[in-house]
N, CA, C and O atoms as a printed pandas DataFrame, in Angstrom:
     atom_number atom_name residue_name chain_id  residue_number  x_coord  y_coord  z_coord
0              1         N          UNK        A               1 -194.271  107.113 -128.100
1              2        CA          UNK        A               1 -193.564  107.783 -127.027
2              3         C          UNK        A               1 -192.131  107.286 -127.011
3              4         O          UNK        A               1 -191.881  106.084 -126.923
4              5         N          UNK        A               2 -191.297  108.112 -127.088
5              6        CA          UNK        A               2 -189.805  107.401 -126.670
6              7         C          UNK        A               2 -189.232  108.006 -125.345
7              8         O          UNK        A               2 -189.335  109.114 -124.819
8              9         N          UNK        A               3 -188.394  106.498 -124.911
9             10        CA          UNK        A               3 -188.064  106.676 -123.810
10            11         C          UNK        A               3 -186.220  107.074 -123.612
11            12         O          UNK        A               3 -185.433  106.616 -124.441
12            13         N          UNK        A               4 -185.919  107.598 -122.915
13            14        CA          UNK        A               4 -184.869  108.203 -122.244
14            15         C          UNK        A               4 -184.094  107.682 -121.556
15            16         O          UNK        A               4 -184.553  107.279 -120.487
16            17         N          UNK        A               5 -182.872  107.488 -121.769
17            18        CA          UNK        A               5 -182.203  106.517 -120.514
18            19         C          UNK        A               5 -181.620  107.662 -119.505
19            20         O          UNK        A               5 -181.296  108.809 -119.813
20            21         N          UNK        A               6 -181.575  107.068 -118.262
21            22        CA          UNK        A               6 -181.400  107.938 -117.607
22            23         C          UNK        A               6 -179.313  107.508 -116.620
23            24         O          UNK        A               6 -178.794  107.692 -115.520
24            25         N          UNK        A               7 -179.044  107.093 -117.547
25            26        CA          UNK        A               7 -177.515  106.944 -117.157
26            27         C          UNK        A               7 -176.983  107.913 -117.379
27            28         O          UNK        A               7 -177.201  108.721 -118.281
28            29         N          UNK        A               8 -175.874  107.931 -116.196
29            30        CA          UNK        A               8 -175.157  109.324 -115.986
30            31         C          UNK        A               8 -174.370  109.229 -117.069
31            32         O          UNK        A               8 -174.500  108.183 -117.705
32            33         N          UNK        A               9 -173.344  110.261 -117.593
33            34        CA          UNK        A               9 -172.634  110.625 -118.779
34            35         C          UNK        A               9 -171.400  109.842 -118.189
35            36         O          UNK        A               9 -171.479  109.603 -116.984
36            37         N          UNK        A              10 -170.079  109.331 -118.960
37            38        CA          UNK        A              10 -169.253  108.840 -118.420
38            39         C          UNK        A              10 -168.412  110.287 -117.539
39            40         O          UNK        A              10 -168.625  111.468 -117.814
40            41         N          UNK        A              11 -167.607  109.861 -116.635
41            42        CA          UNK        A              11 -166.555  110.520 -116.325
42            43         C          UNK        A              11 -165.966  111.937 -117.387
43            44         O          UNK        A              11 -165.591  111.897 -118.559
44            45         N          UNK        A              12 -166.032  112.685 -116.791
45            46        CA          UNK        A              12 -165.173  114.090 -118.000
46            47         C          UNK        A              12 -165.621  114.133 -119.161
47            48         O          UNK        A              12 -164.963  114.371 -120.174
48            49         N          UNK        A              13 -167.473  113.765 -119.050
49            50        CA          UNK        A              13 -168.343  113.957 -120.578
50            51         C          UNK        A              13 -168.985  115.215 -120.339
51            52         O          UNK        A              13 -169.305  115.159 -119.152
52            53         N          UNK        A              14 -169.316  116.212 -120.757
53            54        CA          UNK        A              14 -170.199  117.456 -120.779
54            55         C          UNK        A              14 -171.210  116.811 -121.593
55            56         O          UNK        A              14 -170.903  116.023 -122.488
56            57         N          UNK        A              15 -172.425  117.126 -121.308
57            58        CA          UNK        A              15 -173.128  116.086 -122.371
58            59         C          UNK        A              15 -173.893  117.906 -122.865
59            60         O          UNK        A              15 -174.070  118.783 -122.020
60            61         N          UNK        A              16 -174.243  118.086 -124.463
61            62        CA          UNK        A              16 -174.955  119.356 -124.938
62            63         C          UNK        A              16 -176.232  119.608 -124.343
63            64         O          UNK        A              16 -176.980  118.643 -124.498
64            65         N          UNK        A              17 -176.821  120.691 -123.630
65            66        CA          UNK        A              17 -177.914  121.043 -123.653
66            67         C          UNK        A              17 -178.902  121.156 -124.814
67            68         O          UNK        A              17 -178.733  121.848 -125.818
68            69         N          UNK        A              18 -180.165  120.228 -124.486
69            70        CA          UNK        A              18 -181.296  120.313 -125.618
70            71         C          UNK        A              18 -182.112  120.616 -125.415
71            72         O          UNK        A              18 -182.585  120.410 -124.297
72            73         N          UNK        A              19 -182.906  121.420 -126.546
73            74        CA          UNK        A              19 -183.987  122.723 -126.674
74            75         C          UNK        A              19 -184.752  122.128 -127.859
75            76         O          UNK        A              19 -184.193  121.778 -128.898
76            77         N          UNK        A              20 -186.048  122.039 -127.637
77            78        CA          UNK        A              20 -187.068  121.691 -128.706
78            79         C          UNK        A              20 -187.077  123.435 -129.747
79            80         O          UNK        A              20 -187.408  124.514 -129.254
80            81         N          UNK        A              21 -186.679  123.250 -131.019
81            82        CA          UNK        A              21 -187.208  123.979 -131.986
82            83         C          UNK        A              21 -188.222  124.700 -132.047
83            84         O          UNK        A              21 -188.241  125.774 -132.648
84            85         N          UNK        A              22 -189.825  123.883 -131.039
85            86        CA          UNK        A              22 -190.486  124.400 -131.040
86            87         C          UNK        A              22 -190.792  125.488 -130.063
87            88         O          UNK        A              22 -191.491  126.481 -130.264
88            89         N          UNK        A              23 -189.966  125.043 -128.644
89            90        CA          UNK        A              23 -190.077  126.031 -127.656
90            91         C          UNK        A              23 -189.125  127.077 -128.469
91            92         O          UNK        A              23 -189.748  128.139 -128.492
92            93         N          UNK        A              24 -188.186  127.191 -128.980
93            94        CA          UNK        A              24 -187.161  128.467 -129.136
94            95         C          UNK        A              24 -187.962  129.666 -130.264
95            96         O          UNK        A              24 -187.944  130.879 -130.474
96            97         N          UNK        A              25 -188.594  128.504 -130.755
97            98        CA          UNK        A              25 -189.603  129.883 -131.901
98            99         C          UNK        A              25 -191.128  130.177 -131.550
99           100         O          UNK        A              25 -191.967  130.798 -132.202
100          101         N          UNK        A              26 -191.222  129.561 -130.360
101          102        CA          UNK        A              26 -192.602  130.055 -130.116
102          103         C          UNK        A              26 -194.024  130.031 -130.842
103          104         O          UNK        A              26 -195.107  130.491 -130.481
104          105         N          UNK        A              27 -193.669  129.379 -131.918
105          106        CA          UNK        A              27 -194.947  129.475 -132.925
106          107         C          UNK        A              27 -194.534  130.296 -134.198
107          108         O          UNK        A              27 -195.060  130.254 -135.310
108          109         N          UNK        A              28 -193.507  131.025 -133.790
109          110        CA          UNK        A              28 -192.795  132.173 -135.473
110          111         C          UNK        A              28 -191.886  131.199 -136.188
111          112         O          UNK        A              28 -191.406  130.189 -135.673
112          113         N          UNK        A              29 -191.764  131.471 -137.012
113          114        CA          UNK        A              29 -191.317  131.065 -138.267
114          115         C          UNK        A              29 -189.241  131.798 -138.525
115          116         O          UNK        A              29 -188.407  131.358 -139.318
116          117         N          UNK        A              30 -189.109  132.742 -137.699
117          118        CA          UNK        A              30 -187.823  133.438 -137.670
118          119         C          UNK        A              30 -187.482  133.874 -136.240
119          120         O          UNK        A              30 -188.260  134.620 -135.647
120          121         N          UNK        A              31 -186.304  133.424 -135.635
121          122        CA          UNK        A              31 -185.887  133.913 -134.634
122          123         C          UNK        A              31 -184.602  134.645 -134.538
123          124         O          UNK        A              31 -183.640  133.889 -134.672
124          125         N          UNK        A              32 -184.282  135.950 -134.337
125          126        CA          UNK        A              32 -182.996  136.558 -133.880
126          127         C          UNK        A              32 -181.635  136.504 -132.982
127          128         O          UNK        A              32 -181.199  137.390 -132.246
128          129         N          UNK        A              33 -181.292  135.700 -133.148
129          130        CA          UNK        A              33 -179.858  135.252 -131.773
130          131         C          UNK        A              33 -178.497  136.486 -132.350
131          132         O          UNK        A              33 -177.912  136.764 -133.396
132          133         N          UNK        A              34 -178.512  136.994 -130.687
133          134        CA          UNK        A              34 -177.296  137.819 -130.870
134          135         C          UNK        A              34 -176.163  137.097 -130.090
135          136         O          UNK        A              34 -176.326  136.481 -129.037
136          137         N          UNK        A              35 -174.824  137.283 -130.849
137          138        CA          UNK        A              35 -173.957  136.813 -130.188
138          139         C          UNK        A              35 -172.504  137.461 -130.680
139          140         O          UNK        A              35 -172.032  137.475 -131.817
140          141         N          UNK        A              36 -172.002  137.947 -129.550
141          142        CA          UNK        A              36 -170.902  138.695 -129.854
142          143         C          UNK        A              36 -170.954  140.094 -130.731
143          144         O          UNK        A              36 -169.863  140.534 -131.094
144          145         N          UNK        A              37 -171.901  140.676 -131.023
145          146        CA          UNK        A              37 -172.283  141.737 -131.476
146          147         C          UNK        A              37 -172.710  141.399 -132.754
147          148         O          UNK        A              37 -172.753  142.276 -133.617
148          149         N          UNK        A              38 -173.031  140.260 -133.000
149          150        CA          UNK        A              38 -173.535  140.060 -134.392
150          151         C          UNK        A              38 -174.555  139.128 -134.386
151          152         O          UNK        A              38 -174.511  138.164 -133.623
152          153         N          UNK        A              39 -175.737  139.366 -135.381
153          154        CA          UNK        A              39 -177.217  138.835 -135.392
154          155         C          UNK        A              39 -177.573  137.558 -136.085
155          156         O          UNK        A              39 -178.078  137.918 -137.148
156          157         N          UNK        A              40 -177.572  136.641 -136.047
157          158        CA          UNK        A              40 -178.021  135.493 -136.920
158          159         C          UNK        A              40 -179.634  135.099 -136.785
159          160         O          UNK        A              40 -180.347  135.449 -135.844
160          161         N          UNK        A              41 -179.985  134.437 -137.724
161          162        CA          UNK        A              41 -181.216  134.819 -138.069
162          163         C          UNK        A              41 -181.854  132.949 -138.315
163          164         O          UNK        A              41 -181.909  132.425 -139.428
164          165         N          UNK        A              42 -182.153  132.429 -137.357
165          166        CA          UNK        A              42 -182.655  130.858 -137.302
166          167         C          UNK        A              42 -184.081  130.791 -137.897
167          168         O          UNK        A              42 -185.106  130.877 -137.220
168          169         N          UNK        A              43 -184.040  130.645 -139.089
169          170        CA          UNK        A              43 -185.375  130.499 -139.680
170          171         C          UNK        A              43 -185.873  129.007 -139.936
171          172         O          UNK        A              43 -185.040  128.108 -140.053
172          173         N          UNK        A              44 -187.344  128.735 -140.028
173          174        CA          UNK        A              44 -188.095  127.746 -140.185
174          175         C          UNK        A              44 -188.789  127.840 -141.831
175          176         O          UNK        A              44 -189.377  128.765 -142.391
176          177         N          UNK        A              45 -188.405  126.366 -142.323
177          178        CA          UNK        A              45 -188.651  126.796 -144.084
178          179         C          UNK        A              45 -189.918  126.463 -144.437
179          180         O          UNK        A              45 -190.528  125.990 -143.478
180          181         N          UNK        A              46 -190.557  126.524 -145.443
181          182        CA          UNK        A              46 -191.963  126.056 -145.946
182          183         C          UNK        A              46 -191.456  124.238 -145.692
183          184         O          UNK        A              46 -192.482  123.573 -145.547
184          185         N          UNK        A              47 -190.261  123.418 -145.619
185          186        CA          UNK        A              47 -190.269  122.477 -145.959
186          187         C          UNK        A              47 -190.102  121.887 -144.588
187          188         O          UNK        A              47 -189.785  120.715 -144.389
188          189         N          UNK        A              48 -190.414  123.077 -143.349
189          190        CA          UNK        A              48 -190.229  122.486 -141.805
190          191         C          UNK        A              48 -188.508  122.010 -141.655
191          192         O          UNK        A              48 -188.131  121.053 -140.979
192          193         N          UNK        A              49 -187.608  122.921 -142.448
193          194        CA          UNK        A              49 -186.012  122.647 -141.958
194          195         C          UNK        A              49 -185.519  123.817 -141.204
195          196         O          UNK        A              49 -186.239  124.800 -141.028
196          197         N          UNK        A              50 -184.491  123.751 -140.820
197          198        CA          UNK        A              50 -184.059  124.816 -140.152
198          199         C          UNK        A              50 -182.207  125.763 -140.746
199          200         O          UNK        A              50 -181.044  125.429 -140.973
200          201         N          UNK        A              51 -182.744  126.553 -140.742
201          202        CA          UNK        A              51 -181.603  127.484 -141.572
202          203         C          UNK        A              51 -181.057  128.838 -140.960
203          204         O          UNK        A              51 -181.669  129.903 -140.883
204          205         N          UNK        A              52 -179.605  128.524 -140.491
205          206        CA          UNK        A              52 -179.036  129.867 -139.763
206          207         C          UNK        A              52 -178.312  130.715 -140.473
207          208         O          UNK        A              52 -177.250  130.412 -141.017
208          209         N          UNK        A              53 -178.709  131.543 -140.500
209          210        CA          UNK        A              53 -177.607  132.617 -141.468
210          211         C          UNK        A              53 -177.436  134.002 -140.702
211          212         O          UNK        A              53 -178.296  134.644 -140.099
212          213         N          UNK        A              54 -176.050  134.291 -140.897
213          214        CA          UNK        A              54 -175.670  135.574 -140.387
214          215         C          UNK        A              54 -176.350  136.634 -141.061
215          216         O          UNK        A              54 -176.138  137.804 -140.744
């Protein structure tokens, strides 16, 4: 189990929002993100990596 510290970010840090891989694909292997009118394509490889391509 790992643990988490729970200290605030310093002063004028945005810290990135994080998303498990596994929640965003649901169990599929390819997911579709649109952005700005164009489609990229977040796939999951036979080797369990992750690969975005327009």
């Amino acid at each position: 189990m790992r643990l988490l510290s729970l200290k605030p970010a310093p002063a004028g840090v945005t810290l990135a929002r994080r998303i498990s891989s596994q929640v965003l694909l649901e169990g599929a292997r390819e997911l579709v993100i649109q952005h700005q009118g164009s489609e990229y394509h977040l796939r999951l490889t036979r080797n369990d990596k992750l690969i975005l391509t327009k």
